[in-house]
DOROTOR-51812 format. One record per residue (C-alpha): x, y, z; residue number from 1; residue in one letter. Coordinates in nm, 2 decimals, padded with zeros to 4 digits. Example, Ala and Ser with C-alpha at 12.3 -4.5 7.8 and 13.67 -1.06 7.14 Angstrom:
% DOROTOR-51812
<<01.23, -00.45, 00.78>, 1, "A">
<<01.37, -00.11, 00.71>, 2, "S">
% end
This chain:
% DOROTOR-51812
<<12.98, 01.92, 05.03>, 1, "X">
<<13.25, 01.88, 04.79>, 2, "X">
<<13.01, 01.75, 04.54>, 3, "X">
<<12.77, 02.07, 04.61>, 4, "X">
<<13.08, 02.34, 04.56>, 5, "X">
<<13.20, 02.18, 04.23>, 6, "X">
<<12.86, 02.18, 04.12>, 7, "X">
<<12.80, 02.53, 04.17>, 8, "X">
<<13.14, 02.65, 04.03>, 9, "X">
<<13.05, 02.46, 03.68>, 10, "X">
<<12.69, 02.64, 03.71>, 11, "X">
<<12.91, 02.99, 03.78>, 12, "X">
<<13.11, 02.95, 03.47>, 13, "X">
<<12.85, 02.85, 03.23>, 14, "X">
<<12.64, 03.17, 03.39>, 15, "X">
<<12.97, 03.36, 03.30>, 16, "X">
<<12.96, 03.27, 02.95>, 17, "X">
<<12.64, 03.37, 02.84>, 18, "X">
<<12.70, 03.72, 02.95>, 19, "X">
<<12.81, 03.95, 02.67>, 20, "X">
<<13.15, 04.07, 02.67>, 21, "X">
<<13.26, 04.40, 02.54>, 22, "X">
<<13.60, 04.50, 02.48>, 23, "X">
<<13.67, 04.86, 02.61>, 24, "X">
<<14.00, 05.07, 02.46>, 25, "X">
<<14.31, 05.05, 02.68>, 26, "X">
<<14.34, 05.37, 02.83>, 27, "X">
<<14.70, 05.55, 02.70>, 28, "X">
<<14.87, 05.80, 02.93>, 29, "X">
<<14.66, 06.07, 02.78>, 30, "X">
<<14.30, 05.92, 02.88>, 31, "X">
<<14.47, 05.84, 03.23>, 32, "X">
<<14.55, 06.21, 03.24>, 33, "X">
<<14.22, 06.34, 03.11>, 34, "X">
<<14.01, 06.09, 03.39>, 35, "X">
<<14.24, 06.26, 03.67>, 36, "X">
<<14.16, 06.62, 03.55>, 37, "X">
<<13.81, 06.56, 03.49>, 38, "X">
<<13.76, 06.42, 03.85>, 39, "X">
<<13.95, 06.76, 03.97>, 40, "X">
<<13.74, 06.98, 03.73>, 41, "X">
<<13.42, 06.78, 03.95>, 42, "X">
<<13.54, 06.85, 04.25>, 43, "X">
<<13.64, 07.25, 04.18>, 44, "X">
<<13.29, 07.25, 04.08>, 45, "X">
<<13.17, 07.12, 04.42>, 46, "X">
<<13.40, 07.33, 04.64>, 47, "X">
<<13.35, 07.66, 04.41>, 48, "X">
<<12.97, 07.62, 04.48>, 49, "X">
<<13.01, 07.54, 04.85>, 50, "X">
<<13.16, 07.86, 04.88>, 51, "X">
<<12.83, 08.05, 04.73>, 52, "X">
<<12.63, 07.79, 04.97>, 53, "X">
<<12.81, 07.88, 05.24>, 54, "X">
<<12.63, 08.22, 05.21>, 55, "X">
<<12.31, 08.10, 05.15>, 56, "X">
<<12.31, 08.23, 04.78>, 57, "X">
<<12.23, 08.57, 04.87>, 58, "X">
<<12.59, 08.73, 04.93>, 59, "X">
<<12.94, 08.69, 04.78>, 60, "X">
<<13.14, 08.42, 04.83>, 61, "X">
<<13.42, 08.44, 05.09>, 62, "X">
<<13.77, 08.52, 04.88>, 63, "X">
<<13.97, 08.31, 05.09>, 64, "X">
<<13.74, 07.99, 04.99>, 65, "X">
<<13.78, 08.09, 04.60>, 66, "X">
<<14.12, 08.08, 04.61>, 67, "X">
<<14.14, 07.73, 04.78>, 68, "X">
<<13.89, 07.58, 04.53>, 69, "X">
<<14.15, 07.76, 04.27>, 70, "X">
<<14.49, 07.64, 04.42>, 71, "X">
<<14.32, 07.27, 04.48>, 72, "X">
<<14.24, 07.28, 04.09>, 73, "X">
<<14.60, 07.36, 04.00>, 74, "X">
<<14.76, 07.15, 04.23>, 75, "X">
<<14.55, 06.84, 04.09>, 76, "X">
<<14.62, 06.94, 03.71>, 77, "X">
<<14.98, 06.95, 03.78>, 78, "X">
<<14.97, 06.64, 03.95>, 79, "X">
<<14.84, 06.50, 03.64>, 80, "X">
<<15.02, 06.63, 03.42>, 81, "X">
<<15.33, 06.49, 03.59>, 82, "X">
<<15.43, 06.23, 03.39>, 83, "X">
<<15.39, 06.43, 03.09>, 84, "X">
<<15.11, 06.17, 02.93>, 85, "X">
<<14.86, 06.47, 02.93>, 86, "X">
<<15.01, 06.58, 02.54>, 87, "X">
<<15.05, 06.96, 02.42>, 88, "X">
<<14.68, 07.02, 02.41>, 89, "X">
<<14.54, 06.93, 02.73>, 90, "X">
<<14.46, 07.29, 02.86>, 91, "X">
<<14.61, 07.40, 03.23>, 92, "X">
<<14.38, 07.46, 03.55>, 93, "X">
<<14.32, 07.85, 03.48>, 94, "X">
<<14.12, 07.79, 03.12>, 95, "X">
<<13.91, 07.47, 03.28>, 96, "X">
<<13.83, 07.70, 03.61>, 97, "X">
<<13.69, 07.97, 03.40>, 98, "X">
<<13.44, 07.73, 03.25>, 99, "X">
<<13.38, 07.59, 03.61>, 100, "X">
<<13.31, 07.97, 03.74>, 101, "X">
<<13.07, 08.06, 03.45>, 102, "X">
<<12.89, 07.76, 03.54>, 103, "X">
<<12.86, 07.82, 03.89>, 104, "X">
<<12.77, 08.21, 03.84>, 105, "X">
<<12.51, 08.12, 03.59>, 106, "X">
<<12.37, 07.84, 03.87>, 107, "X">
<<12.35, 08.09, 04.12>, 108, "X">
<<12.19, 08.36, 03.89>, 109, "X">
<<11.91, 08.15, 03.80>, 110, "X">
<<11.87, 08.03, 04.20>, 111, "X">
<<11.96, 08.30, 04.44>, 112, "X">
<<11.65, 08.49, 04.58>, 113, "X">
<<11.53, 08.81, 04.43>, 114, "X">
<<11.82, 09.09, 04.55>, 115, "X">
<<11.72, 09.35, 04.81>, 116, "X">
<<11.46, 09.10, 04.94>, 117, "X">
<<11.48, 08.92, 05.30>, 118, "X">
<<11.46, 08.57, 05.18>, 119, "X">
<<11.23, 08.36, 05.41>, 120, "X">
<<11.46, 08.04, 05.56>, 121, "X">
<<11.25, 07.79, 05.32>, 122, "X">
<<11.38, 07.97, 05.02>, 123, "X">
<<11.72, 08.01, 05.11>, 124, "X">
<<11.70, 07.64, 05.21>, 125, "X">
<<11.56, 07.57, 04.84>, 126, "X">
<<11.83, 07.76, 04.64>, 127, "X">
<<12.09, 07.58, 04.87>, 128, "X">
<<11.93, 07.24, 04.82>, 129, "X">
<<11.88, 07.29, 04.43>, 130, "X">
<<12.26, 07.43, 04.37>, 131, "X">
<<12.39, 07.09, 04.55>, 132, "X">
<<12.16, 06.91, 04.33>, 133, "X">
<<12.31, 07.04, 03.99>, 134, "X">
<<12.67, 07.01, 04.15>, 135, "X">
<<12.54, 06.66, 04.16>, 136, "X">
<<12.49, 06.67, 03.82>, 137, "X">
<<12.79, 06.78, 03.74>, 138, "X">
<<12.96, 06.51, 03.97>, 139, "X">
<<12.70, 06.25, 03.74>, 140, "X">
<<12.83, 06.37, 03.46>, 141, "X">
<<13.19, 06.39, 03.45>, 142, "X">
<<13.13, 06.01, 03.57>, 143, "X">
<<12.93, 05.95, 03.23>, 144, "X">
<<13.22, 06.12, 03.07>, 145, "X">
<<13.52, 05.91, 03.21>, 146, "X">
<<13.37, 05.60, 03.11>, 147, "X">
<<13.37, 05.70, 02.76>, 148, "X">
<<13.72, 05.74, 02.75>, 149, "X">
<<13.71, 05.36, 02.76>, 150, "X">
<<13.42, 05.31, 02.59>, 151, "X">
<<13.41, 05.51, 02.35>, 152, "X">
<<13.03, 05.49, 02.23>, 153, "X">
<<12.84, 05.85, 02.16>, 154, "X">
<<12.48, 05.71, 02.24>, 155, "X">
<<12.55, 05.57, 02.58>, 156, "X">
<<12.75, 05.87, 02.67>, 157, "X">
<<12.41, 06.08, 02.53>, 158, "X">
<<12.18, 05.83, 02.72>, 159, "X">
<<12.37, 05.88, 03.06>, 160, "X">
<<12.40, 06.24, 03.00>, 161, "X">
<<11.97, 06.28, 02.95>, 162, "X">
<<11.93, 06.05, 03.22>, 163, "X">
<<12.13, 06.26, 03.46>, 164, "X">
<<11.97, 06.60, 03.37>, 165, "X">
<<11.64, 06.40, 03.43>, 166, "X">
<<11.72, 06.28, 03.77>, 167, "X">
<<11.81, 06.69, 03.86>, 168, "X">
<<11.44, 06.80, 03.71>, 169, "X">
<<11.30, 06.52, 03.97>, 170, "X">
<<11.47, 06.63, 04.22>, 171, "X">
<<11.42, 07.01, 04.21>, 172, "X">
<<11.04, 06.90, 04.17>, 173, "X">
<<11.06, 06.71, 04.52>, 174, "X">
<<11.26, 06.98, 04.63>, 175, "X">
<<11.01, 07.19, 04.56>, 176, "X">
<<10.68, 07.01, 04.67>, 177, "X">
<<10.91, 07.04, 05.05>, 178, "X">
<<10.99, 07.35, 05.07>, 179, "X">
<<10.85, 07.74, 04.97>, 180, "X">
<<11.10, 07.78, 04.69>, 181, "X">
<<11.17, 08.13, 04.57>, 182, "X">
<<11.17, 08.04, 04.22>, 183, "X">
<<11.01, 07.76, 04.08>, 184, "X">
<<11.01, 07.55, 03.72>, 185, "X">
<<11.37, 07.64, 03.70>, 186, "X">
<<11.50, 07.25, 03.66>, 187, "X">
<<11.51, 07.22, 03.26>, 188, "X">
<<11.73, 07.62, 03.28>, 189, "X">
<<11.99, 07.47, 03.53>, 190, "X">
<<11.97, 07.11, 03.37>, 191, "X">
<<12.04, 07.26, 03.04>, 192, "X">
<<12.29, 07.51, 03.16>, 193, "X">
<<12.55, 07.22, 03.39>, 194, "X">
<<12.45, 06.96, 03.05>, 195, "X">
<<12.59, 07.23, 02.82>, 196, "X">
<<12.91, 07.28, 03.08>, 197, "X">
<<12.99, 06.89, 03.10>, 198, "X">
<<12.98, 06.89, 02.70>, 199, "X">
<<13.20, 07.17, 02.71>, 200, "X">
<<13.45, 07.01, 02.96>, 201, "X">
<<13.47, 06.71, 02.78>, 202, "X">
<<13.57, 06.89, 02.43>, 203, "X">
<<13.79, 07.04, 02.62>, 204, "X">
<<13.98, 06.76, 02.88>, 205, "X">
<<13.93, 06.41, 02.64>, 206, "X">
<<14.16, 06.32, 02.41>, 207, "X">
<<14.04, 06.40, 02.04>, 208, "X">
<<13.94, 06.08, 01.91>, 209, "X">
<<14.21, 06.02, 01.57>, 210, "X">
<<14.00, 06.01, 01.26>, 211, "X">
<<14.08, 05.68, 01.04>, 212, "X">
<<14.35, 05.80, 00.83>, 213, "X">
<<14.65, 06.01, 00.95>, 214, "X">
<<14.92, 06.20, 00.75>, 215, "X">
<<15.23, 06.15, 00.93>, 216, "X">
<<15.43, 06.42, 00.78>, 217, "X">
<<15.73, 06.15, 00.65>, 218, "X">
<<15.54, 06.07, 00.29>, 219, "X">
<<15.30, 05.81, 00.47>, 220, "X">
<<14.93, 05.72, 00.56>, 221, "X">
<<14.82, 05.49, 00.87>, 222, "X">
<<14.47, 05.42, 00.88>, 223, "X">
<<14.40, 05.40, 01.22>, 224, "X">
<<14.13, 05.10, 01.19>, 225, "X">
<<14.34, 04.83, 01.06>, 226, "X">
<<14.67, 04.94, 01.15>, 227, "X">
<<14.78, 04.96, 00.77>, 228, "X">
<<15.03, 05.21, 00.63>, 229, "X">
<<14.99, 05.38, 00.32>, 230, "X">
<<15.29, 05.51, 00.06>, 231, "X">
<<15.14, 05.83, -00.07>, 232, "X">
<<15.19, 05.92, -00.42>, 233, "X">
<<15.29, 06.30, -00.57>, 234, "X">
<<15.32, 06.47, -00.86>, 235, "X">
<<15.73, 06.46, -00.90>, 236, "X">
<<15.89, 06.25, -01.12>, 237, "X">
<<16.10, 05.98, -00.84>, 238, "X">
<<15.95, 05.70, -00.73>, 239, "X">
<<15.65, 05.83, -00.55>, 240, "X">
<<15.49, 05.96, -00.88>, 241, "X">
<<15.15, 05.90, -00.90>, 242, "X">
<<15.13, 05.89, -01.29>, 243, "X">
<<15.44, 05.61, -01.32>, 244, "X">
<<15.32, 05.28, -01.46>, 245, "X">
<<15.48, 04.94, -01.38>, 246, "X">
<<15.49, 04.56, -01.50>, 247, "X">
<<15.41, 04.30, -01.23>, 248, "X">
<<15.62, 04.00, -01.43>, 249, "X">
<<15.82, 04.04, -01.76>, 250, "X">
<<15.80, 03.86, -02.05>, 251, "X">
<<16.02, 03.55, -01.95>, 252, "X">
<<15.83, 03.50, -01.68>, 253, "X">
<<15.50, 03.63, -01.74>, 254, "X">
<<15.37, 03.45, -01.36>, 255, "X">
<<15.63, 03.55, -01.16>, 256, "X">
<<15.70, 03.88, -00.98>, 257, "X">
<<16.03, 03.95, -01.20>, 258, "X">
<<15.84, 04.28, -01.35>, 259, "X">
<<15.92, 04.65, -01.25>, 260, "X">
<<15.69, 04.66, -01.00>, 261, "X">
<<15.87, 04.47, -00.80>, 262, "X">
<<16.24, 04.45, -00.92>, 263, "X">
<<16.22, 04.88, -00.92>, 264, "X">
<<15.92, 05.00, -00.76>, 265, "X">
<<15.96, 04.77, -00.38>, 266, "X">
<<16.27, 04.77, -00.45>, 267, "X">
<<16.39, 05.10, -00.43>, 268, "X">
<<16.16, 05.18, -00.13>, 269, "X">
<<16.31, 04.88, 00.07>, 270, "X">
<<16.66, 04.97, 00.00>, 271, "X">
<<16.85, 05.11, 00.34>, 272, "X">
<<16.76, 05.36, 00.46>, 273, "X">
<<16.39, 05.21, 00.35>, 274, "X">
<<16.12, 05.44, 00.26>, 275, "X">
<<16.02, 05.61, 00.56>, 276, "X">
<<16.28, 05.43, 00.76>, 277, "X">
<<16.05, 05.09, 00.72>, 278, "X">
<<16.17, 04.81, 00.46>, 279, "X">
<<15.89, 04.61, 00.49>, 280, "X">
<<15.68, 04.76, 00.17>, 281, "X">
<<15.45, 04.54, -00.03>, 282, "X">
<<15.16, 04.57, -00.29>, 283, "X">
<<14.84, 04.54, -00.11>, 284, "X">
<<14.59, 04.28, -00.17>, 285, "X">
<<14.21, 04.33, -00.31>, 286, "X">
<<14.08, 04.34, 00.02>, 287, "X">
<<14.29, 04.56, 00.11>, 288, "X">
<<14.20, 04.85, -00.13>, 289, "X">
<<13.85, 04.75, -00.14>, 290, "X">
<<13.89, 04.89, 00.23>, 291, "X">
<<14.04, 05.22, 00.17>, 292, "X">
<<13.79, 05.31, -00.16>, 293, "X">
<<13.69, 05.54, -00.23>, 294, "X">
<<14.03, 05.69, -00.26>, 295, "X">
<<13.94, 06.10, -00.36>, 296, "X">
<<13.86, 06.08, 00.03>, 297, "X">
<<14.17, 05.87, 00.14>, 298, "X">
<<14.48, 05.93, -00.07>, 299, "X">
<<14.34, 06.24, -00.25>, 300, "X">
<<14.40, 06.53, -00.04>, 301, "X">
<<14.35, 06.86, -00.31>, 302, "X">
<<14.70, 06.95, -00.29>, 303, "X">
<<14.81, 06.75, -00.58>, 304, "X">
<<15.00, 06.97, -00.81>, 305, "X">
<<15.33, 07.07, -00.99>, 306, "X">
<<15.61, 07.00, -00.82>, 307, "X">
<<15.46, 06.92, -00.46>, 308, "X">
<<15.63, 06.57, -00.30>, 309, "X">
<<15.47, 06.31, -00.06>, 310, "X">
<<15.54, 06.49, 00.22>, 311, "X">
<<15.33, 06.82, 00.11>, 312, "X">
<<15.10, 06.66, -00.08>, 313, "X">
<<14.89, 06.32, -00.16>, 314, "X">
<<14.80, 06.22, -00.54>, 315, "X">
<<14.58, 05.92, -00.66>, 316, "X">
<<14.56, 05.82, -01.04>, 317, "X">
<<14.20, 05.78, -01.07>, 318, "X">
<<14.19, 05.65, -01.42>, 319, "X">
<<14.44, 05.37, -01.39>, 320, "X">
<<14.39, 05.05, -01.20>, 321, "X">
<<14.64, 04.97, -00.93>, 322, "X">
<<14.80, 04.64, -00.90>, 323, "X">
<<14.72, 04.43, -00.60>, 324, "X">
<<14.97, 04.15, -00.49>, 325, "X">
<<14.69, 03.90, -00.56>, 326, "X">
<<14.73, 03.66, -00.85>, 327, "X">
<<14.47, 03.51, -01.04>, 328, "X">
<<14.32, 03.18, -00.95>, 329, "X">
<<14.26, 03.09, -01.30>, 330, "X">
<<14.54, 03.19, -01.50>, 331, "X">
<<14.93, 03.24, -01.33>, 332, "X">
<<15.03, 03.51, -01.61>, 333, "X">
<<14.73, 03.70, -01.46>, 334, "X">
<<14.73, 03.95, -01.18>, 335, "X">
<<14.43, 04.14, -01.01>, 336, "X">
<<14.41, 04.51, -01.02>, 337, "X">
<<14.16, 04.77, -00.86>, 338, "X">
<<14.01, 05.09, -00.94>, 339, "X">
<<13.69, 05.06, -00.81>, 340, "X">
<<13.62, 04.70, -00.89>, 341, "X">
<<13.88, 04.45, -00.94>, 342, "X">
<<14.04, 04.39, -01.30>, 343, "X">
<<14.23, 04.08, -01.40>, 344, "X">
<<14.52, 04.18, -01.64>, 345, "X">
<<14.79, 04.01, -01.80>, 346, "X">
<<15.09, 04.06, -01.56>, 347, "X">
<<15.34, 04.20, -01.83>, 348, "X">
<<15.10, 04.49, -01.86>, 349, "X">
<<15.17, 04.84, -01.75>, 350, "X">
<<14.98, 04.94, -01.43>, 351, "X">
<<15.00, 05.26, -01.16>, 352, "X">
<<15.09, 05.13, -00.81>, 353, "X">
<<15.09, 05.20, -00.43>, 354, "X">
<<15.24, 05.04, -00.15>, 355, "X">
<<15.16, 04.93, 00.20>, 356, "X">
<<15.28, 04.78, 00.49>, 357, "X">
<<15.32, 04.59, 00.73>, 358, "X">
% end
C-alpha cells in the first residue's frame, strides 16, 4: 500500500510539472479595492433590475427598492474604500450607479411589452426571463473583469467578454423557442448594450495600467519594466545639463575611471543630500540604453527649452553619444558609448552623459 501511495505521489508531481505556469501581478491595495467595487457595482445591477422585475417590466419600479439597491451600493464602496487603498481616482457609489441605472433603463426599454397593451403572461414571462439573463451577463462579466486585474492580458479579457455576450444571444434564443416573446431578435441590442456597460465600468473601477516610463516630478524617470531610474537632463547650465560633455579617465590614467565623468559628474549627484534623495547613481551599461532607445520618445519630452530644469522639463543630446559604464574588451583606454549603436572611444575623450540607478 505504501509502495502504491509513493508511487502515485511521484506520478502527481511529475503531472504537476508539465503544466504551464503563469505568473499573475500581485494585487496592490488599489486592485483589492477595485475587485470589491466591481463585485458591488454586479450586484446593484442585479438588485436594481429585480426591482423592474418585480413588476413584470410593464410598470415602475417600487421607490423603496431603488433606494435599497442605492444605499447597499454606497455602503459597499465605503467599505472598500476603507483602508484608503482605493487612490484619489477611484470614483464614489453615485457616478458608478448612474452607469448601472442607464443600463438597466436601456434593458428594460428594449424588453418591456409594447405600452398601453395587456401583455399576455408568456410575454411578461419573456421580458422577465431575458432581463435576468443580461444581469447574468453583467454578473459574467465583471467576473472576466476581476481576473484581469491579475492577469493583466487584453485578448483573454476580449475573448471572455465575446464569449459571454454569446452565451446571452443563446439564451434569449431558447428563451424564445419556450415562450411567446413580445419582442424577438433582440439578443445582439441587449448583448451589445450590458458589453458596452461592463467596458465602461472597467475604465472606470480598475486601476489605470502605468505606462513604462514615469516622470516623478523630483528631476527623475523610472521605467516601470525594469525597475531602472533615469536622471533627466535640462537645458540649465548645473549638473543636469544636457549639452555638458565629460571624460571617462584622464590622461594619467587613460583606463581608469579618474575622468570628469566620474570624479564630477557621479560625484556631485551622490553627494548628501544625493540627487533625488538617492546616492546610488551610476553610468548605465549598453544594454541598458539599448533598452530605453529610442530616446525622442523616452527622455525627450518637447519641453526642452531656455531656462527650464529637470523637474519642468526632459532634454536628450541627440548628436552626441553617451558614455556607458562598459569598458572595452579589447583595449582598457577604451570605453563604449551609445547613440543609437554603440561607439568605442578613447576614454580621455569628451562625451554627454546620463545617469541611472539602482
Amino acid at each position: 500500500m505504501h509502495t502504491t501511495w509513493i508511487a502515485t505521489v511521484k506520478i502527481s508531481v511529475a503531472v504537476l510539472a508539465m503544466i504551464p505556469f503563469t505568473a499573475y501581478a500581485k494585487m496592490t491595495a488599489a486592485d483589492l479595492c477595485a475587485a470589491k467595487k466591481l463585485k458591488a457595482e454586479s450586484v446593484h445591477v442585479k438588485s436594481r433590475m429585480n426591482c423592474e422585475t418585480n413588476k413584470g417590466l410593464g410598470e415602475a419600479p417600487d421607490a423603496n427598492c431603488v433606494q435599497e439597491a442605492s444605499e447597499k451600493l454606497a455602503g459597499s464602496f465605503d467599505r472598500a474604500s476603507a483602508p484608503g487603498g482605493c487612490g484619489a481616482a477611484s470614483p464614489p457609489a453615485d457616478v458608478v450607479g448612474a452607469k448601472d441605472e442607464i443600463v438597466v433603463q436601456a434593458v428594460v426599454n428594449a424588453l418591456k411589452p409594447p405600452a398601453g397593451s395587456s401583455a399576455p403572461t408568456d410575454e411578461i414571462t419573456c421580458a422577465v426571463k431575458k432581463a435576468k439573463t443580461a444581469v447574468g451577463q453583467n454578473t459574467r462579466g465583471i467576473g472576466c473583469i476581476k481576473r484581469d486585474i491579475t492577469r493583466q492580458d487584453d485578448l483573454e479579457l476580449e475573448s471572455c467578454l465575446l464569449e459571454d455576450g454569446a452565451k446571452t444571444e443563446d439564451a434569449f434564443a431558447r428563451t424564445e423557442d419556450q415562450l411567446e416573446c413580445a419582442t424577438t431578435g433582440d439578443a445582439p441590442v441587449v448583448s451589445e448594450t450590458i458589453d458596452t456597460h461592463l467596458r465602461e465600468v472597467k475604465d472606470l473601477l480598475l486601476p489605470p495600467t502605468p505606462g513604462r516610463f514615469a516622470d516623478n516630478g523630483d528631476g527623475t524617470i523610472t521605467d516601470n519594466q525594469t525597475g531602472l531610474m533615469w536622471e533627466k537632463k535640462d537645458y540649465e547650465g548645473g549638473i543636469h545639463a544636457y549639452l555638458s560633455t565629460y571624460s571617462w579617465s584622464d590622461v594619467l590614467s587613460p583606463s581608469q575611471p579618474t575622468g570628469t565623468v566620474h570624479l564630477t559628474f557621479l560625484a556631485t549627484l551622490n553627494a548628501a543630500p544625493c540627487f533625488a534623495g538617492h546616492c546610488d547613481w551610476r553610468l548605465p551599461t549598453i544594454a541598458e540604453w539599448i533598452d530605453v532607445y529610442p530616446w525622442d520618445t523616452t527622455f525627450n519630452d518637447g519641453r526642452c527649452a531656455r531656462e527650464c530644469e529637470v523637474t519642468t522639463c526632459s532634454c536628450t543630446n541627440l548628436l552626441e553619444p553617451y558614455w556607458s559604464a562598459d569598458s572595452s574588451l579589447d583595449d582598457a583606454n577604451y570605453a563604449h558609448a551609445f547613440d543609437g549603436t554603440s561607439v568605442v572611444t578613447e576614454k580621455i575623450n569628451e562625451r554627454v552623459a546620463r545617469a541611472v540607478r539602482p
